[in-house]
LUMGU-396614 format. One record per residue (C-alpha): x negated, y negated, z negated. Coordinates in pm, whole numbers. Layout:
! LUMGU-396614
<r east="X" north="Y" up="Z"/>
...
! end
This chain:
! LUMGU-396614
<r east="0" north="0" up="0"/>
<r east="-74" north="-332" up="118"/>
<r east="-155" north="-554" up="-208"/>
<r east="15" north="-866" up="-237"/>
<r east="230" north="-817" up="113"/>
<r east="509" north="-1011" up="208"/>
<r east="867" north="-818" up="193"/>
<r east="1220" north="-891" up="332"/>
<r east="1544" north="-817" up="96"/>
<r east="1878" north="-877" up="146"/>
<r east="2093" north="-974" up="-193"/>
<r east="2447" north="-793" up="-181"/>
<r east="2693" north="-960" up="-415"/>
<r east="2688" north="-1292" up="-546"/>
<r east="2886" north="-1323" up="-828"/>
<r east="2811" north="-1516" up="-1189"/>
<r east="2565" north="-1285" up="-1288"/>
<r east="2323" north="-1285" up="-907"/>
<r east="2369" north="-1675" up="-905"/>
<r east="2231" north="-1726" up="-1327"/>
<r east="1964" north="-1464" up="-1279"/>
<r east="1900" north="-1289" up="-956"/>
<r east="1921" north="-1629" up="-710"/>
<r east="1677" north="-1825" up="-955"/>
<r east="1438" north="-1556" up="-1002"/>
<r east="1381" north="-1507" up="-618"/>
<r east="1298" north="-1863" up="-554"/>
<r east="1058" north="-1831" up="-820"/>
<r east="851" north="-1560" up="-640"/>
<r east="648" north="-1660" up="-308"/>
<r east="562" north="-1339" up="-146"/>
<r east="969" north="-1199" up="-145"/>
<r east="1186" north="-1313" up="135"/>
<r east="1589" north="-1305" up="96"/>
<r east="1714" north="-1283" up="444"/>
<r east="2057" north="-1235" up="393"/>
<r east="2350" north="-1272" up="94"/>
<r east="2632" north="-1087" up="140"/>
<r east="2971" north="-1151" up="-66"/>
<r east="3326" north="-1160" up="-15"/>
<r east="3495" north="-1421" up="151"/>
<r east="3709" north="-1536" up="-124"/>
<r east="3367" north="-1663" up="-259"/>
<r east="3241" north="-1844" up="-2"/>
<r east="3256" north="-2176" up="-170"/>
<r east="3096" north="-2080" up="-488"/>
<r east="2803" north="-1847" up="-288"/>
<r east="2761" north="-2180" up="-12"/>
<r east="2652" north="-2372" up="-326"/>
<r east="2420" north="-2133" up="-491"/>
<r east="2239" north="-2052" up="-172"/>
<r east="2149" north="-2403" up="-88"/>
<r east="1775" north="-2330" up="-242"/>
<r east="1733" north="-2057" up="24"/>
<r east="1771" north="-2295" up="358"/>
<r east="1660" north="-2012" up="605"/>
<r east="1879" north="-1707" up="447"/>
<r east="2185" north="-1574" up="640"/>
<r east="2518" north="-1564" up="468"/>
<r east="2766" north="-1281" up="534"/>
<r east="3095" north="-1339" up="373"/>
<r east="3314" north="-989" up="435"/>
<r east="3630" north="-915" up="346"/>
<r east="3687" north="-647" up="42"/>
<r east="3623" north="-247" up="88"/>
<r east="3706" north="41" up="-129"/>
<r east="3485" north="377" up="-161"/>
<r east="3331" north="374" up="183"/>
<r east="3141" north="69" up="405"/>
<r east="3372" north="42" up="690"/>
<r east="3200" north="191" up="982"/>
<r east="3106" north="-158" up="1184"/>
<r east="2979" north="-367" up="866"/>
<r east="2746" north="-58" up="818"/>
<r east="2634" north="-39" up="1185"/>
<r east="2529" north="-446" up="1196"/>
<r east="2387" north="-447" up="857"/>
<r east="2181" north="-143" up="971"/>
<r east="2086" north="-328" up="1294"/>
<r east="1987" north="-658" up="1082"/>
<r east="1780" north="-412" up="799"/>
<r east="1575" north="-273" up="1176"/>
<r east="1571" north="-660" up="1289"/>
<r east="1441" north="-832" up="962"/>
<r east="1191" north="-540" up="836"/>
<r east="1397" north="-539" up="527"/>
<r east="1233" north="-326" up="229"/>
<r east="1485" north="-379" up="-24"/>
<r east="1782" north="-439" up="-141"/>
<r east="1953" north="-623" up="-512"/>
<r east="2266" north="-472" up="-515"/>
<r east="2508" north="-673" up="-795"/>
<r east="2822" north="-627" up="-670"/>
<r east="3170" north="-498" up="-873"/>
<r east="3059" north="-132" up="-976"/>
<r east="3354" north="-22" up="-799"/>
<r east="3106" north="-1" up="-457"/>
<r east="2755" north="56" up="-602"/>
<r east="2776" north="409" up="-493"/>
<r east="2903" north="298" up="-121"/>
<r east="2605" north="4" up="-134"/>
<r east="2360" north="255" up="-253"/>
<r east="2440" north="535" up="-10"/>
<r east="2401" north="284" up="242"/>
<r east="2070" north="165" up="143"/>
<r east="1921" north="516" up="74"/>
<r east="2011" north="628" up="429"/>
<r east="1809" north="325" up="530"/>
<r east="1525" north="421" up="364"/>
<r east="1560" north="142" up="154"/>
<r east="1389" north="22" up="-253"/>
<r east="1684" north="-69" up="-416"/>
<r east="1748" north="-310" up="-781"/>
<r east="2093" north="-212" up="-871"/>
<r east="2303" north="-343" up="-1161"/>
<r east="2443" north="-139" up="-1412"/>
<r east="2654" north="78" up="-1462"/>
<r east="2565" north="284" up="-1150"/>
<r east="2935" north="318" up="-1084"/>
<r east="3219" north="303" up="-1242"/>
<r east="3582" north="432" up="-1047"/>
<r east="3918" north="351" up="-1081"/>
<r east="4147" north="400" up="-1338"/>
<r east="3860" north="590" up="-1519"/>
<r east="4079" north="506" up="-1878"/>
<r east="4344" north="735" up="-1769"/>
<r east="4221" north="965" up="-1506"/>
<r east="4010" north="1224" up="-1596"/>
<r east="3931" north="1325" up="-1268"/>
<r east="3776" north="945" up="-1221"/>
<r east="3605" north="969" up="-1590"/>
<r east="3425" north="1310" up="-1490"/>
<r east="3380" north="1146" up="-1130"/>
<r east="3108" north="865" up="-1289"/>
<r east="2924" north="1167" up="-1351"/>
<r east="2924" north="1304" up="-1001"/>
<r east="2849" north="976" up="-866"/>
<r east="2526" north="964" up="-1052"/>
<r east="2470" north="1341" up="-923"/>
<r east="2530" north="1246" up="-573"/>
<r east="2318" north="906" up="-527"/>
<r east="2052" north="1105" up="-745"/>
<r east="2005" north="1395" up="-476"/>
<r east="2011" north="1163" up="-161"/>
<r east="1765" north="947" up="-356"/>
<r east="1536" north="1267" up="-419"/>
<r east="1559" north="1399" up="-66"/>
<r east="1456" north="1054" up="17"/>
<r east="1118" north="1080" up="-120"/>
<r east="1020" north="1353" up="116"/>
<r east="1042" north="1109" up="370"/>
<r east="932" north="836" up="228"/>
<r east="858" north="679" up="-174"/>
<r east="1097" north="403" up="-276"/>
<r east="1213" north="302" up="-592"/>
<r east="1576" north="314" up="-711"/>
<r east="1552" north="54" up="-1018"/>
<r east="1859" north="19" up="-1247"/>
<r east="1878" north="-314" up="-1391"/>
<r east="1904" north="-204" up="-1739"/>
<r east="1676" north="-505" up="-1900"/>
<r east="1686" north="-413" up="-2249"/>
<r east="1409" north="-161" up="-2181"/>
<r east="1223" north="-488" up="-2021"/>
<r east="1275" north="-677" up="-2384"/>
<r east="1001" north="-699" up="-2593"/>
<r east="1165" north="-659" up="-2878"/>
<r east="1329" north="-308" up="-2799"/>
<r east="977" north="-192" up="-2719"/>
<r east="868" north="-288" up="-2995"/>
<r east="1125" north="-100" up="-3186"/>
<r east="1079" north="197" up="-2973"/>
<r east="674" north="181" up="-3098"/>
<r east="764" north="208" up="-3433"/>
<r east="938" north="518" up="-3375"/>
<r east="684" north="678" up="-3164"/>
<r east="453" north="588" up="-3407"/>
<r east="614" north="766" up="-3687"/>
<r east="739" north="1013" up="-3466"/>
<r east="347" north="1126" up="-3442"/>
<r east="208" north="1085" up="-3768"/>
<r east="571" north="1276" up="-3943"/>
<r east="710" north="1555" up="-3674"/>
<r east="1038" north="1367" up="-3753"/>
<r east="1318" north="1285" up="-3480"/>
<r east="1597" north="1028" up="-3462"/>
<r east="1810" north="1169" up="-3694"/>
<r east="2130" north="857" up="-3723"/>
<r east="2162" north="560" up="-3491"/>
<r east="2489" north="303" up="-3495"/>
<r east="2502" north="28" up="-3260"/>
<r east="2696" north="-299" up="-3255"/>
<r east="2793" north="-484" up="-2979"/>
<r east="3051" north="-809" up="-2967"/>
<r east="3059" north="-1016" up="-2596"/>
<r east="3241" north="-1262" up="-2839"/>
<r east="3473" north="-1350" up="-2523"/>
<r east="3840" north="-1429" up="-2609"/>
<r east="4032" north="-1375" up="-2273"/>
<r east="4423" north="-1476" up="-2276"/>
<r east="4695" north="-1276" up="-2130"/>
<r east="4704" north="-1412" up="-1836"/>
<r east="4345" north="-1376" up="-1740"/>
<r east="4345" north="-1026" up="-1839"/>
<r east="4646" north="-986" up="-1603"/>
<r east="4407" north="-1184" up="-1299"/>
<r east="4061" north="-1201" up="-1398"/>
<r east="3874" north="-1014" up="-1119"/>
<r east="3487" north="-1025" up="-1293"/>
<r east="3416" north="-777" up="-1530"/>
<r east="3834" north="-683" up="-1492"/>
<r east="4064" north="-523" up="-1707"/>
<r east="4270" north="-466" up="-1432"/>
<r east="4064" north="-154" up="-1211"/>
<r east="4120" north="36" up="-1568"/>
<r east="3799" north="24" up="-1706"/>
<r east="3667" north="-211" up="-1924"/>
<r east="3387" north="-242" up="-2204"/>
<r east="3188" north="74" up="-2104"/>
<r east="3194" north="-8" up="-1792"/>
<r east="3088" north="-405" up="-1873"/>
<r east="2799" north="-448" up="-2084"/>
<r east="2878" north="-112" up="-2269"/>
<r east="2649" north="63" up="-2012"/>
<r east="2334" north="-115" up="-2194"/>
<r east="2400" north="-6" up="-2512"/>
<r east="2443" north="361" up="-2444"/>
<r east="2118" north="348" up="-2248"/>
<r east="1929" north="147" up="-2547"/>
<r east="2014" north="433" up="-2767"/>
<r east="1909" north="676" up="-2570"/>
<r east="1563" north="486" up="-2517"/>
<r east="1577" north="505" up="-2942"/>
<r east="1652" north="872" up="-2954"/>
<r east="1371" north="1003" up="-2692"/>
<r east="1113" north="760" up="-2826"/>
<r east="1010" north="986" up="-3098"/>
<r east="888" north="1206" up="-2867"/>
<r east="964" north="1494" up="-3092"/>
<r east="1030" north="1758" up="-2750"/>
<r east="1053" north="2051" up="-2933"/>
<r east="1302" north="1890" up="-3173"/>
<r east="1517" north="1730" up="-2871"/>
<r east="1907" north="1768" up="-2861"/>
<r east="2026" north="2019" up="-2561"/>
<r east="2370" north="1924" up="-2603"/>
<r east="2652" north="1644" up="-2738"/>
<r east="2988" north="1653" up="-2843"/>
<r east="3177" north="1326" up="-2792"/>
<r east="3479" north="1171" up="-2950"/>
<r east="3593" north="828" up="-2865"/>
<r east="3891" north="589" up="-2908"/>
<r east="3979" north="292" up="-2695"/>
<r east="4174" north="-28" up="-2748"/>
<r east="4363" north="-158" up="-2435"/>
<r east="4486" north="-477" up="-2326"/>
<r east="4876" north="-324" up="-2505"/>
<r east="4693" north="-299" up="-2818"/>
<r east="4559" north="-632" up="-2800"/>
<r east="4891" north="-778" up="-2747"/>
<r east="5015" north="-588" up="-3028"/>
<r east="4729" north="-749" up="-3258"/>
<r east="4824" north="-1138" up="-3123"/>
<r east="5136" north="-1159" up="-2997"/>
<r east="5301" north="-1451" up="-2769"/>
<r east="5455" north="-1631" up="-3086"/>
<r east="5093" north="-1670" up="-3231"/>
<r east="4948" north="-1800" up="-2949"/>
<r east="5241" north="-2025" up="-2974"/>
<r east="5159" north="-2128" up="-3338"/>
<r east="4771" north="-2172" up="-3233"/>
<r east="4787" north="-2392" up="-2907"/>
<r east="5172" north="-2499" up="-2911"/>
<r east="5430" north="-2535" up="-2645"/>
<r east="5117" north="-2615" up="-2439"/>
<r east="5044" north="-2224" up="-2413"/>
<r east="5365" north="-2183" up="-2164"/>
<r east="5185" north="-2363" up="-1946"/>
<r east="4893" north="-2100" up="-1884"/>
<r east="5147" north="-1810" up="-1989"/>
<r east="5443" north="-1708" up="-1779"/>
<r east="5444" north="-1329" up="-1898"/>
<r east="5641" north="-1276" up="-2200"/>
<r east="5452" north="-945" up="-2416"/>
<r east="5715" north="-699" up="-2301"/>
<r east="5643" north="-769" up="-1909"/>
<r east="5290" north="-822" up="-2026"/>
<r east="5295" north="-457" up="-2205"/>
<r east="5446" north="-319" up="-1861"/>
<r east="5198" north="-449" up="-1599"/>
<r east="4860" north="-359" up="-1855"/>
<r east="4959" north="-34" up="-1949"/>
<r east="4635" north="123" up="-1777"/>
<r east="4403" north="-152" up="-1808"/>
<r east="4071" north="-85" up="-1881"/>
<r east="3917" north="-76" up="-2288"/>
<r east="3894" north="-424" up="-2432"/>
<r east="3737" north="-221" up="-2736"/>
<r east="3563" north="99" up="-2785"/>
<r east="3434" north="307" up="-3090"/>
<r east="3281" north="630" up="-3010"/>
<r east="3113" north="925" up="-3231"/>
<r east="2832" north="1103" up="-3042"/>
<r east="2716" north="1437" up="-3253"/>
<r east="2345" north="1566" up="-3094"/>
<r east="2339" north="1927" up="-3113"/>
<r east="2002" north="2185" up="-3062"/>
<r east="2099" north="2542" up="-3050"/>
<r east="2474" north="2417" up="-3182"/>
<r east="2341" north="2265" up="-3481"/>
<r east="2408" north="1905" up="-3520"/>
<r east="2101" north="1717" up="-3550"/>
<r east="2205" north="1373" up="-3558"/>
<r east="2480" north="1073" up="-3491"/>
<r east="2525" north="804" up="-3289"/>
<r east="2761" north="637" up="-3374"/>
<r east="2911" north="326" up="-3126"/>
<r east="3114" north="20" up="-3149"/>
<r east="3158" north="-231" up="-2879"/>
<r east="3425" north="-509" up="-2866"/>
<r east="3540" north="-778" up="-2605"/>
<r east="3751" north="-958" up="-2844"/>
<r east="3509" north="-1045" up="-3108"/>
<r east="3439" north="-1379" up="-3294"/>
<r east="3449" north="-1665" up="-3015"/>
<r east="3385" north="-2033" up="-2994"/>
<r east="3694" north="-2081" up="-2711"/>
<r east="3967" north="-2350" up="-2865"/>
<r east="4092" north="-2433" up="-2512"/>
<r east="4369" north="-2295" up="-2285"/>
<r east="4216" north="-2326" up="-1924"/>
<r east="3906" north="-2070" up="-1852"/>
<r east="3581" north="-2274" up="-1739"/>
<r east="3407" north="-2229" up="-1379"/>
<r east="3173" north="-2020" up="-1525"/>
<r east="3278" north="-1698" up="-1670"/>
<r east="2984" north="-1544" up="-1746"/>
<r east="2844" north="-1831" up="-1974"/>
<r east="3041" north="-2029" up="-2157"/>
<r east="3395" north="-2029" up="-2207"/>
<r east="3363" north="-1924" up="-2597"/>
<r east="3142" north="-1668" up="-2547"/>
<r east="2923" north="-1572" up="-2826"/>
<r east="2761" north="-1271" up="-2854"/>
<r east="2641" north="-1055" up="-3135"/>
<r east="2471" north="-719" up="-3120"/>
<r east="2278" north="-522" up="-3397"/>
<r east="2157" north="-149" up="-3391"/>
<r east="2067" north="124" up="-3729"/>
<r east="1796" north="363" up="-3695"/>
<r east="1683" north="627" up="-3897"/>
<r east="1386" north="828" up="-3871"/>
<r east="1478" north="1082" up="-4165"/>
<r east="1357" north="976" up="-4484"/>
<r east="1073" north="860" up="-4323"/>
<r east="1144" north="485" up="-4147"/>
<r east="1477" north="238" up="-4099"/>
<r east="1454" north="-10" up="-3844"/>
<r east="1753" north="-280" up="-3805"/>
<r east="1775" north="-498" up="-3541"/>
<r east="2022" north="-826" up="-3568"/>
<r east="2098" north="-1119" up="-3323"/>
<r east="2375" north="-1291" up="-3396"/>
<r east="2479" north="-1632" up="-3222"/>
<r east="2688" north="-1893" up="-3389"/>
<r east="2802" north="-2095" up="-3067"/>
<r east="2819" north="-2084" up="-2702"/>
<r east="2613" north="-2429" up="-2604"/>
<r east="2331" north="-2203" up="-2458"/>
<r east="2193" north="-2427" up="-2199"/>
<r east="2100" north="-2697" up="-2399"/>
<r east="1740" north="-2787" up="-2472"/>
<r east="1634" north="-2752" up="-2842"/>
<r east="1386" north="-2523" up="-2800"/>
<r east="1310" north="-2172" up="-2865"/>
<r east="1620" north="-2115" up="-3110"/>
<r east="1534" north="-1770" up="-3280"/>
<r east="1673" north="-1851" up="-3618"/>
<r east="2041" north="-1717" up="-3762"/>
<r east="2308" north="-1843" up="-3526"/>
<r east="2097" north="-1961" up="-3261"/>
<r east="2107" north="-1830" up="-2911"/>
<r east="1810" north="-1625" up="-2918"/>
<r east="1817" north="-1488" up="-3231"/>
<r east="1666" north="-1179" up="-3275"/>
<r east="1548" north="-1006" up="-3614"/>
<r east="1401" north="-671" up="-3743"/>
<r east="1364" north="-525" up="-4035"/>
<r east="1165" north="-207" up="-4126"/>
<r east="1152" north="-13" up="-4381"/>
<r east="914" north="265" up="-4430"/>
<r east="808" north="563" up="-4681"/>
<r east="494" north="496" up="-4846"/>
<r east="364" north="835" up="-4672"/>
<r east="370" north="629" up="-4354"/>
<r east="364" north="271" up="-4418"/>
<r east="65" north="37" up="-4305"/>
<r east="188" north="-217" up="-4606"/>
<r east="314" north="-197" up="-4907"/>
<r east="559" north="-480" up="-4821"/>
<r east="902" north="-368" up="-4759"/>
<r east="1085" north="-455" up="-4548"/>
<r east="843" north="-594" up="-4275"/>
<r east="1025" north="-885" up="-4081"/>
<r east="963" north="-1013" up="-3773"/>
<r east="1135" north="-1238" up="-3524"/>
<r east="1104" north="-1360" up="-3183"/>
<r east="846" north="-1582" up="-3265"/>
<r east="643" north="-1254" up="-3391"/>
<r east="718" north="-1000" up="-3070"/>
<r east="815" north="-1232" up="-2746"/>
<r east="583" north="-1441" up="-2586"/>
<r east="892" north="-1659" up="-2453"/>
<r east="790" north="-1931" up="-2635"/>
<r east="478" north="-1955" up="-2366"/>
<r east="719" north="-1946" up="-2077"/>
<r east="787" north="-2250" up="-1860"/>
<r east="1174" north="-2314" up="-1953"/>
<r east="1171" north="-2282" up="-2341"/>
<r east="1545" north="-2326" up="-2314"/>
<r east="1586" north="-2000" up="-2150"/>
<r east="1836" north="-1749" up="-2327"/>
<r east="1603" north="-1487" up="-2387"/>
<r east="1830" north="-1219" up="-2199"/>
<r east="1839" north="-1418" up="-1894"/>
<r east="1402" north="-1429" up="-1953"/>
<r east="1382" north="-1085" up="-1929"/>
<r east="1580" north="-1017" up="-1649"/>
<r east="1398" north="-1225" up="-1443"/>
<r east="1117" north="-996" up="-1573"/>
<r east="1308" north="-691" up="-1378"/>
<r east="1317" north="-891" up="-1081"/>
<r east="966" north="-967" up="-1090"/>
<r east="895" north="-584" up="-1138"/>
<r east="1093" north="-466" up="-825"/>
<r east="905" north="-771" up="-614"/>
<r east="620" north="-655" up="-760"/>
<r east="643" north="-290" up="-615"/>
<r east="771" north="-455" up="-281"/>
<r east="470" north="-650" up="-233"/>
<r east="232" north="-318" up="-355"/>
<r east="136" north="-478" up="-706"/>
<r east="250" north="-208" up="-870"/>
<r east="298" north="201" up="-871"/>
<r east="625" north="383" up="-866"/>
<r east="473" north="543" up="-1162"/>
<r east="484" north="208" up="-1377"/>
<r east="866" north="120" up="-1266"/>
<r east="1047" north="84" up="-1585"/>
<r east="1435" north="206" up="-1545"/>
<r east="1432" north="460" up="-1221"/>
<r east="1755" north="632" up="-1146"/>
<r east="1609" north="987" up="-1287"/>
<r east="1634" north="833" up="-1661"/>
<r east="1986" north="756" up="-1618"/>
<r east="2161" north="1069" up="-1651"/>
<r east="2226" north="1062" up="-2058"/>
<r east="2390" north="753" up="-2055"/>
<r east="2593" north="809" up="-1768"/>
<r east="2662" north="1134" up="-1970"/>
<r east="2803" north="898" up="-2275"/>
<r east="2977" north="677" up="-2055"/>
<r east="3215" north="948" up="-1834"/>
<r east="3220" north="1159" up="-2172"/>
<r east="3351" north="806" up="-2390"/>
<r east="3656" north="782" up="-2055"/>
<r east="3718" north="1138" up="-2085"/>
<r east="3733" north="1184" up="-2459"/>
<r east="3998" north="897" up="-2493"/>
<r east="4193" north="1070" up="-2211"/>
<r east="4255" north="1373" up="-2414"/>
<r east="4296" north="1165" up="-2717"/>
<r east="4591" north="1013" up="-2581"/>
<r east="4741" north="1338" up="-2400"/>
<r east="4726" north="1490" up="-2755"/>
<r east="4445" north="1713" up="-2666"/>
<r east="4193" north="1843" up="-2808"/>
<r east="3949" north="1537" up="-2752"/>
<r east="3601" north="1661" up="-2816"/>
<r east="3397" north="1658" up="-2516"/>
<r east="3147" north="1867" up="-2496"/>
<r east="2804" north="1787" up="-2256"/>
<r east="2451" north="1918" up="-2203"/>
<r east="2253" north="1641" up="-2341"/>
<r east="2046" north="1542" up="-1980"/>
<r east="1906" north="1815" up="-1737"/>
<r east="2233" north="1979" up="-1624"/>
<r east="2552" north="1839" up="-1557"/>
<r east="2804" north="1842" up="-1836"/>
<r east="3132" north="2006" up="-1856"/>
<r east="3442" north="1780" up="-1965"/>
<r east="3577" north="2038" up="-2264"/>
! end
């Protein structure tokens, strides 16, 4: 490989989350070209603006596909991939056509950056044929992507950028560490996360990014991130002989119905006033009828680890849309993947046996995150970001206990060029910089961070979470049973 080379990619989706991270973080890198942007045409105006930056990239605006590219859009953006020597491709569109996208791309021989989750389908929060089907999905993309590579190597990233933070590798050192010197695995983990995002009725009814309204929700959202960040806990240990080699998974889900049911139309009433009926056409009864598959606003989920049938260890999982929220106003903002009220809070409990507890908090008190003051790692500011260990004297370096340390102590963000930066939004651009950085031939496939082949236990706790909740609420038996990674898991 070619150090330093230049290399075409084409950006496919262009949504809230490409036009914060992905759009920025290109036009930060010299030696990676974006040709082309692709979105739907409902977005034009929106994608027009963001692209100004990028004065010699073409801009496709398509009309909406389900399941499979439509045979002529495939054939041009083939001819255009030939045309433009394009090496690889950012795919952040809705999940609901990652696996189309990606199909695409690998038959094109192409490196591809994906967004989590790899897919999600339809209805996958009462269809159990759609839960299990996020499993095959991974299966399928997973073989083309492997016969791939006796044609040619590529990388098939998965934009999973808590394994890019510094603070979750630090974390996951501490465990290796006492993984070594002690013989001891993960034995408990419970993980917390809150998107802090108060959504009214009517924009669960309509909203079309990260929907209710495809029935799935939370897992499918940010939920993906958390199941793989316990996961990257669990195996850190590196205790092999100790691994789990299967899972049993129970789970229960809160829909839009049960929201309604927790803040009803006469509270909204009391809260905002006569002023509400002018956002708010739906009484709840109607409102009960047209959600009554939406996707999970809430999820809490029980994952036992099992070797040989003996359970070895929890996880256990709680992640919430409608969590504490700075929104007082009735009419969404233009942005709805920062701002509007959002305030996010996330915190994880690991322990190594009697050995070592590690707790990680960051909490944020408002949603102002673009303003200037700095670094902001204390309590309540927006990168806020804690951990406390606590280990047994056998295997402590100090006697002090707990050790502390904050952002100041593990991430070097502080040295970057925009100290305003939510960290987050730092380290993704980190993941883009990785990709570019194989593009260009700065880096081995060896070195990638989150390749497709590490992805198979949490897509395992993601269809497994869907299909446990299905036979919760057929009054089944709702256990789930899976092979923890390496073969593909049965649904009972």
């Amino acid at each position: 490989m070619a150090i330093n080379k230049k290399s075409n990619i084409i950006l496919i989706g262009c949504g809230p989350h490409a036009r914060r991270v992905y759009l920025p973080a290109l036009h930060r890198i010299s030696n990676i070209k974006l040709e082309l942007i692709i979105d739907l045409e409902s977005q034009g105006s929106e994608v027009h603006k963001a692209a100004k930056k990028f004065e010699q990239t073409e801009l496709w605006l398509i009309q909406p596909f389900k399941d499979i590219m439509p045979a002529e859009f495939s054939k041009r953006l083939s001819n255009f991939v030939r045309e433009k020597e394009i090496s690889g491709v950012i795919i952040a569109t809705e999940p609901l056509v990652h696996k189309a996208y990606a199909e695409w791309a690998l038959q094109n021989g192409l490196n591809i950056l994906m967004d989590k989750p790899i897919t999600t389908r339809v209805n996958a929060i009462s269809d159990l044929s759609n839960a299990e089907g996020i499993l095959d999905d991974y299966f399928i993309l997973l073989e083309k992507y492997k016969k791939l590579q006796f044609e040619k190597e590529t990388v098939f990233m998965i934009n999973s950028h808590r394994r890019f933070h510094k603070g979750f590798q630090f974390v996951i050192d501490k465990i290796r560490e006492v993984g070594e010197k002690t013989n001891c695995p993960i034995t408990f983990v419970q993980a917390y996360h809150s998107d802090g995002q108060w959504r009214l009725p009517n924009e669960i009814v309509t909203q079309g990014y990260h929907p209710y309204c495809s029935g799935y929700g939370k897992a499918s959202h940010s939920g993906y991130h958390i199941f793989d960040t316990i996961y990257q806990f669990y195996k850190a240990a590196n205790v092999h002989e100790k691994f789990a080699d299967t899972m049993e998974i129970v789970s229960s889900l809160i829909q839009p119905n049960g929201f309604f049911t927790q803040f009803n139309e006469n509270d909204y009433l009391n809260i905002f006033g006569e002023k509400y009926n002018l956002v708010n056409q739906l009484n709840d009864e109607q409102l009960k009828q047209i959600c009554s598959d939406f996707g999970e606003i809430d999820l809490s989920s029980i994952i036992t680890l099992k070797k040989n049938e003996e359970p070895i260890a929890n996880f256990n999982v709680n992640l919430i849309h409608n969590g504490f929220a700075g929104r007082t106003w009735l009419k969404p903002g233009d942005d709805l993947y920062k701002g509007n009220g959002r305030i996010k809070h996330e915190s994880y409990n690991i322990q190594q046996g009697p050995f070592q507890n590690i707790q990680i908090h960051a909490y944020q008190a408002c949603d102002k995150h673009d303003e200037i003051n700095g670094v902001e790692d204390y309590l309540g500011g927006k990168n806020h970001f804690e951990i406390y260990i606590f280990q047994n004297p056998l295997v402590a370096t100090t006697s002090k206990q707990p050790q502390v340390y904050n952002l100041r102590d593990i991430l070097d963000c502080q040295n970057s060029e925009d100290k305003s930066m939510i960290t987050m939004e730092w380290v993704k651009f980190k993941v883009v910089e990785e990709f570019a950085d194989y593009l260009t031939g700065s880096r081995t496939k060896d070195s990638i961070t989150s390749q497709i082949e590490d992805h198979l236990i949490p897509v395992q706790i993601m269809s497994g979470i869907y299909s446990s909740n299905i036979l919760r609420k057929r009054g089944e038996n709702n256990i789930v049973k899976s092979n923890f990674g390496l073969v593909k898991a049965c649904c009972k």
